[in-house]
C-alpha positions in Angstrom: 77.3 64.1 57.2 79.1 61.6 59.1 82.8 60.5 57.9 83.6 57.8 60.7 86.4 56.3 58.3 87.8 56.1 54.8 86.2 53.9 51.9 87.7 50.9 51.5 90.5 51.2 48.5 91.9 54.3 50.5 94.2 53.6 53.3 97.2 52.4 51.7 96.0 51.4 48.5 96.1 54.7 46.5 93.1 56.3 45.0 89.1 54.9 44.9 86.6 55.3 42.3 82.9 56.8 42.4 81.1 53.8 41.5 79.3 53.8 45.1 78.3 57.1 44.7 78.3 57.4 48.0 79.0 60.5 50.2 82.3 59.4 51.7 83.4 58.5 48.5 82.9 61.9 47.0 84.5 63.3 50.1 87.6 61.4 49.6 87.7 61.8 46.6 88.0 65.8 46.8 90.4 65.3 49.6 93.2 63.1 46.9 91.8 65.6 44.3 93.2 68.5 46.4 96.7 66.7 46.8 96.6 65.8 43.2 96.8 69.8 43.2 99.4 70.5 45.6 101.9 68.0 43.9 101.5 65.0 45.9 101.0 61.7 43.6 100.7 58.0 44.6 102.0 56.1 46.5 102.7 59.2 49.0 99.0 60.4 49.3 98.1 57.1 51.1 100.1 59.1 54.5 98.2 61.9 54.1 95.1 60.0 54.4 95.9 58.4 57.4 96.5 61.4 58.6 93.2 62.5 58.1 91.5 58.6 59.5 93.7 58.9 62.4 92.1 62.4 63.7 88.8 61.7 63.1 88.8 58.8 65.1 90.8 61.3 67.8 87.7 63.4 67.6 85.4 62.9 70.8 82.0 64.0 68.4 81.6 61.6 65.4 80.6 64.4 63.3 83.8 66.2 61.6 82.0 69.0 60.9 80.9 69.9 64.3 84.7 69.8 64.7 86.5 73.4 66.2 89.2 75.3 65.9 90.2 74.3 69.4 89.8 70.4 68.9 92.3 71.2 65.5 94.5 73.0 68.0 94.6 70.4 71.1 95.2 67.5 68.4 97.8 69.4 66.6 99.6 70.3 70.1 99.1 66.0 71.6 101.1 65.3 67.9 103.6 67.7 68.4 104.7 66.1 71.7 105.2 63.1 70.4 108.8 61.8 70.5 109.2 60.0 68.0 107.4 61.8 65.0 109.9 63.6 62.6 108.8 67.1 61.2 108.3 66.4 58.1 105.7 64.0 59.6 104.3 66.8 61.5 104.3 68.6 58.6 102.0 66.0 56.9 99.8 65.8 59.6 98.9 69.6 59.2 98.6 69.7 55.5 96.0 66.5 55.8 93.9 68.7 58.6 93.8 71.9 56.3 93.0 69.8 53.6 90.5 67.8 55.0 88.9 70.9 57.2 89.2 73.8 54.9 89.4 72.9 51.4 87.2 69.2 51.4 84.7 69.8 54.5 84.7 73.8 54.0 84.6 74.7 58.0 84.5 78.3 58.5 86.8 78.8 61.1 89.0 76.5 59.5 89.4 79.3 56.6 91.2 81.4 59.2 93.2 78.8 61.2 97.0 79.5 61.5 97.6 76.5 59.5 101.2 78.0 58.1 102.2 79.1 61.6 101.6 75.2 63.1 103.3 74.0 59.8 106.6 76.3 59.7 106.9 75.7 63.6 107.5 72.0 63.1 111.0 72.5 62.6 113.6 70.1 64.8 115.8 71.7 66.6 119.8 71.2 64.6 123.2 71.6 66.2 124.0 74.0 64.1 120.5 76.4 65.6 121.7 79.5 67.2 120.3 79.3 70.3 121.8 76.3 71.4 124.7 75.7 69.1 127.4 76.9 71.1 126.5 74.3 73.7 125.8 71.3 71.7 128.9 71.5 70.3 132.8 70.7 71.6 135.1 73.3 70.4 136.2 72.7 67.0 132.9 71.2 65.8 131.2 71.8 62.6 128.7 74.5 62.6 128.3 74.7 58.8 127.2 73.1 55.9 129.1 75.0 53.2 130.5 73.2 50.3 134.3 74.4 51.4 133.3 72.5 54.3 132.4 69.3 52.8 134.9 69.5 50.5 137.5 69.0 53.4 135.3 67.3 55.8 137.2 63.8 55.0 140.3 65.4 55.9 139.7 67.6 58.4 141.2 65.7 61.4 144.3 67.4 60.4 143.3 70.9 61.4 141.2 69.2 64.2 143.6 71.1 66.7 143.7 74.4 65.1 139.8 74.5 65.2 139.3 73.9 68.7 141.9 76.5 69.2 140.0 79.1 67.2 137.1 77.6 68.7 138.2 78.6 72.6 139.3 82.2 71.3 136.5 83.2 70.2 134.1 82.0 73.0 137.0 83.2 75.6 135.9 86.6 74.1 132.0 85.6 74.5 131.4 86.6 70.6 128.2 85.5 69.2 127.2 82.0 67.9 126.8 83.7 64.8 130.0 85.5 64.9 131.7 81.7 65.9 130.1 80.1 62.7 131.3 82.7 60.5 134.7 82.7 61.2 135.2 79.2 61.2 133.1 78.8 57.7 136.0 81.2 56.6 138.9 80.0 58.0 137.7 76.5 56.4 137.2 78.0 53.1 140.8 79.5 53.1 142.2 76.2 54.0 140.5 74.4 51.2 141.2 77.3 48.7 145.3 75.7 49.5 145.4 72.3 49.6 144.9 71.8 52.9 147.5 73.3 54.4 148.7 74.2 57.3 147.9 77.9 58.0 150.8 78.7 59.6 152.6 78.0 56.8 150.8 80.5 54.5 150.9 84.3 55.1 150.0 87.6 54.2 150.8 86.5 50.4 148.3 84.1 50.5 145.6 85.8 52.3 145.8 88.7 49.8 145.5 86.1 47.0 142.3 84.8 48.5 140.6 88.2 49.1 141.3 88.6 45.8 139.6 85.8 44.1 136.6 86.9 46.3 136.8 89.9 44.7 137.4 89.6 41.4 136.2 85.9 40.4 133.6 85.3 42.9 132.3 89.0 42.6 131.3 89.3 46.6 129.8 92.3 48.2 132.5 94.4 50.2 130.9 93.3 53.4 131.7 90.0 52.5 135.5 90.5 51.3 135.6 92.2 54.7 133.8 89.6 57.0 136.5 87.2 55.3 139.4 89.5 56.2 138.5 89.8 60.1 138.0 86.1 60.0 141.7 85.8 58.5 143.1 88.4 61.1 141.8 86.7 64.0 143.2 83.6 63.0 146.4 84.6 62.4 146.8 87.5 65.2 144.6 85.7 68.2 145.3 82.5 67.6 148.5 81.4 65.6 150.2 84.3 67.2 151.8 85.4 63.9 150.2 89.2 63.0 149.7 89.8 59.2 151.5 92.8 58.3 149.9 95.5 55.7 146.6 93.2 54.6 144.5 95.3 56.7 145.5 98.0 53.8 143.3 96.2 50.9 140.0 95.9 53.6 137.4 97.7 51.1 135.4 100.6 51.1 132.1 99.6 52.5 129.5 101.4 50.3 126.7 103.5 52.5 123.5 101.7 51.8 120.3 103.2 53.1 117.9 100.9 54.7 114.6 100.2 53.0 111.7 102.2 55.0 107.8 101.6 54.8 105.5 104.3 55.2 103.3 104.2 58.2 100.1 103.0 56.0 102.4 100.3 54.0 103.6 99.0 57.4 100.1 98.4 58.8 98.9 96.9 55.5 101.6 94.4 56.0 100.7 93.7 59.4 97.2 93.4 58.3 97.8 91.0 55.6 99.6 88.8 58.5 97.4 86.7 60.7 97.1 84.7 64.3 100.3 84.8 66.1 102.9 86.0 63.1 100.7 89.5 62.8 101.4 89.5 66.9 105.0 88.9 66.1 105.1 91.6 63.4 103.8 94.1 65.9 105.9 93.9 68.5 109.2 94.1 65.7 107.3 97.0 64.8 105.9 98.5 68.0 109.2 98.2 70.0 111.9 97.8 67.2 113.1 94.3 68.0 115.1 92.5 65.7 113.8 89.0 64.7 116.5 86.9 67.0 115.2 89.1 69.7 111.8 88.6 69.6 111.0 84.8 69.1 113.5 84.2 72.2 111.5 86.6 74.5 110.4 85.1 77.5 107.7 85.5 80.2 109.3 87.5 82.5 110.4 90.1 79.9 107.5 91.6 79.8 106.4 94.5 82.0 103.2 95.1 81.5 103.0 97.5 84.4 105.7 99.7 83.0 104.5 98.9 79.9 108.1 97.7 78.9 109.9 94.8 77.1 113.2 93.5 78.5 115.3 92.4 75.3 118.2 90.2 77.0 122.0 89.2 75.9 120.8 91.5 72.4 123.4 92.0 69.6 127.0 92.9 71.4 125.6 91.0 75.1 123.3 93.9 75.7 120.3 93.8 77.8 118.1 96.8 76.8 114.6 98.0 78.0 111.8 99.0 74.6 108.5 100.3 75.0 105.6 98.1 74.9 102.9 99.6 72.7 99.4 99.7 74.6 97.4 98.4 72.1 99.2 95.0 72.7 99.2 94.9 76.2 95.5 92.5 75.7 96.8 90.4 72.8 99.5 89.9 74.6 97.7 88.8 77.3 95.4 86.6 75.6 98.2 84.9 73.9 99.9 84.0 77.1 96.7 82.5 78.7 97.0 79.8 75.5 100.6 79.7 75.6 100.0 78.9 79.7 97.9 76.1 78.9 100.3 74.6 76.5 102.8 74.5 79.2 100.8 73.0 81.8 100.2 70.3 79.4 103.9 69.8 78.4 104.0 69.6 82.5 101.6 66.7 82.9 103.6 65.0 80.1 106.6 65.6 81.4 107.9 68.4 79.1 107.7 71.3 81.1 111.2 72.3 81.1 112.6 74.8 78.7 116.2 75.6 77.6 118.5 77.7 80.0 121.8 79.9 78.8 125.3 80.2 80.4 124.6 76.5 82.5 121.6 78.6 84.8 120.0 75.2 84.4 122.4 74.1 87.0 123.1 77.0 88.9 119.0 76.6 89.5 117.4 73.5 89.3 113.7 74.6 88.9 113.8 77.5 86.7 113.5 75.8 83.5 110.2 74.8 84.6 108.9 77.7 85.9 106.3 79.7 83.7 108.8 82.8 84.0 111.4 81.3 82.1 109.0 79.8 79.0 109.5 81.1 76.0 106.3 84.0 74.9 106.5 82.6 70.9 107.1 78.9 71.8 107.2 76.0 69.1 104.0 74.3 67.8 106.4 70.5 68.6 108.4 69.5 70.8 111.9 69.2 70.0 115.0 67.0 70.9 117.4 69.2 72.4 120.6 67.7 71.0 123.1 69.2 73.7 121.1 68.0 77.0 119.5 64.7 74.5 116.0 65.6 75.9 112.9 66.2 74.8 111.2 69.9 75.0 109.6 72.6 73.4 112.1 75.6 71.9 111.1 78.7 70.7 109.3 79.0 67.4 111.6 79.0 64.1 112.3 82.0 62.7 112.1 81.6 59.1 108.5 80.9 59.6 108.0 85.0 60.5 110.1 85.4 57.5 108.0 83.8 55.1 104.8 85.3 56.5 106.2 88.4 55.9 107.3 87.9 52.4 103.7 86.4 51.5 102.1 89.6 53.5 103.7 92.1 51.6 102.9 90.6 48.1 99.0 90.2 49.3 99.4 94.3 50.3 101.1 94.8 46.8 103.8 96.3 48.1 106.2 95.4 44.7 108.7 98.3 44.6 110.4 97.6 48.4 112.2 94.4 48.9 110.3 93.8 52.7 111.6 91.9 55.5 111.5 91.1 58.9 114.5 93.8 59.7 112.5 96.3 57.6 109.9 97.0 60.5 112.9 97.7 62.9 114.0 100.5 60.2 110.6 101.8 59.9 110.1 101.8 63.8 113.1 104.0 64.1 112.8 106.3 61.4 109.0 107.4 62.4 110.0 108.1 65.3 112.5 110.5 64.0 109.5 111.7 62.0 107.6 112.4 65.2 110.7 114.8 66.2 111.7 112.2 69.4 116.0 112.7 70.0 117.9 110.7 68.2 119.6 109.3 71.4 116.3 108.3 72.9 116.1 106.4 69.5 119.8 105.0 69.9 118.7 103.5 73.3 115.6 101.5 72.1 117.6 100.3 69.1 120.2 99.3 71.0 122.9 100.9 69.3 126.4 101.2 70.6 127.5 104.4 68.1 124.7 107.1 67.4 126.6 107.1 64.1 124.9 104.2 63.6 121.5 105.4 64.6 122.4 108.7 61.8 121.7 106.3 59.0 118.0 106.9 60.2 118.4 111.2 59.3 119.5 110.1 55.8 116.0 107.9 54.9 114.2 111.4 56.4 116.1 113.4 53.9 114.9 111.3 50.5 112.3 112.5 48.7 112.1 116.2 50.0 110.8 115.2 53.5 113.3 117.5 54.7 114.4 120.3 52.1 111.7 121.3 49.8 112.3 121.8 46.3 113.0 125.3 44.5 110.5 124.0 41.6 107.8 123.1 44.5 108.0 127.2 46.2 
């Protein structure tokens, strides 16, 4: 069945009747039927229609259903490089594709298409993202959107001084992004929590009086109470030079938690339930214990596939470590970086080739960002504007679109009584290889740990449930 163009009554005039009968009618008709479904009501479904018109008449065969997986892909991937299309447009434009190929037309390949992974990748690429924050940002610049923050944004320019201060300490130290954000969310909220004032006027009094509202009125975790109190100390020791005396007394206990562990069948039925490139992602954070950060920034050249090795660089603390790479991936992983090499060739031709660079290597080498070495293995489905160099390229993939797959993968394995994550692969990874009697320091390296008292926590999960000791009531 040929569907050249929509009926008339469709474009941006809302919905059509049946009275022609005719096929594209009907056809249209199922396609606002389905977004009547998903929520989407006049006038808005009007966009998502010429959505739909506008890659039809992209399509080189005139019959949609002749349409493949690959012609979805390259038209997706031409949209994405678009400049000036937002992504919640790009959004749009995949939700009118999987509409229009899976649900109205009924393709079969288009039942398996990784419509979420094109959809969550469409994010643009914020100040505030980690990768590049730290450099699209002067010191003293907002990296948070907390209400403490807004609530003193109009007056801010006071402390304008003091931030860039706290600002230049902590990068002088090269602590995380993360770390930088953090801090300076706190130190805002403690300003705000006394009218503004000027910190140096306040003391140990009054940081002892904010811990304990934390505590007691806002009901935080101990982590939390704690994260607060470093925050406070490095303000007041590393930057207004004036120590607090006998507050590091009331840092709470943090409670020992125990990490939540999947079996080795209830990881691989989460993996399973995960498909395209997020079930390759899953892998590796289970194959080689990655954390999440660590493996959507992986790039090219941190692979060894002749060692059969990954590379993790600048990991949690500024440490480069080397992980194995599990064998069974070594040909997915290949496969996925012939398609990823094809995307970049195209970004070339258009003039998108280059990719982000740490620590100013952009100008210490003038090529690499082009080269395919440097690309990223998990890149973006869009390209972004990069808002510290105010160019247009492709980043590396979001990461909350892992974290979603892995929430909705774990409810389709009915895995109900573990609360699963992304992080929870990395805890499985090293606890069955404690299971398989490997040392616990060969498990501290490919973690990445700087204590092995950290790797211990590990020995505890083996100990639940009798895997080591062996009940009296069992002999």
């Amino acid at each position: 069945m040929s569907l050249p163009q929509a009926p008339q009554g469709i474009g941006p005039f809302g919905l059509i009747s049946e009275a022609s009968g005719s096929a594209e009618v009907s056809t249209w008709n199922r396609f606002l039927g389905v977004l009547r479904q998903r929520g989407v009501k006049a006038p808005f479904d009007r966009w998502f229609v010429i959505r739909a018109e506008q890659f039809l008449k992209a399509l080189t065969n005139e019959d949609p259903r002749a349409c493949s997986a690959d012609d979805a892909a390259r038209y997706l991937s031409r949209v994405g490089r678009q400049a000036n299309i937002e992504d919640w447009q790009y959004r749009q434009v995949v939700d009118a594709l999987e509409i229009l190929l899976a649900c109205v037309l009924e393709l079969p390949w288009a039942a398996e298409f990784d419509w979420s992974f094109w959809r969550d990748s469409a994010r643009r690429l914020e100040a505030s993202h980690a990768t590049i924050a730290r450099e699209s940002q002067e010191p003293g610049g907002r990296t948070e959107r907390s209400a403490a923050g807004r609530l003193i944004a109009s007056r801010r320019s006071v402390h304008d001084a003091l931030f860039a201060r706290v600002t230049s300490e902590i990068r002088r130290r090269a602590y995380s992004i993360r770390t930088e954000q953090t801090y300076m969310a706190w130190i805002r909220r403690f300003i705000a929590a006394f009218g503004n004032r000027d910190p140096s006027l306040l003391g140990a009094t009054e940081v002892k009086t904010f811990l304990e509202r934390l505590a007691v009125q806002g009901n935080v975790a101990a982590s939390t109470q704690s994260q607060a109190l470093s925050a406070l100390v490095f303000l007041y020791r590393e930057v207004l030079r004036q120590p607090l005396e006998n507050v590091t007394a009331v840092r709470p206990q943090k409670p020992e938690r125990l990490p939540t562990v999947l079996t080795k069948t209830e990881a691989l039925r989460v993996i399973s339930a995960l498909t395209g490139v997020h079930q390759l992602m899953a892998k590796i954070l289970y194959g080689a214990g990655l954390r999440l950060v660590e493996c959507i920034r992986l790039r090219v050249k941190d692979i060894d596939f002749e060692q059969h090795c990954l590379i993790v660089r600048d990991g949690k603390g500024e440490k480069d470590r080397v992980t194995m790479l599990p064998e069974s991936l070594i040909v997915p992983l290949k496969e996925h970086l012939a398609r990823v090499q094809q995307i970049h060739q195209q970004d070339s031709k258009g003039g998108y080739g280059a990719v982000y660079l740490p620590y100013a290597l952009e100008k210490k080498y003038p090529n690499a960002s082009r080269e395919w070495a440097w690309q990223y293995i998990f890149p973006a489905k869009s390209i972004s504007l990069d808002p510290h160099a105010n160019v247009m390229r492709r980043h590396h993939a979001d990461e909350s679109g892992l974290q979603k797959a892995v929430r909705a993968a774990a409810r389709l394995a009915a895995i109900a009584d573990k609360s699963v994550s992304c992080h929870t692969f990395r805890h499985s990874f090293a606890t069955h290889l404690l299971q398989s009697s490997y040392d616990i320091r060969t498990v501290q390296e490919l973690l990445g740990h700087k204590d092995v008292k950290t790797t211990m926590i590990y020995t505890h999960v083996l100990q639940r449930g009798g895997l080591a000791v062996k009940s009296p009531l069992d002999e």
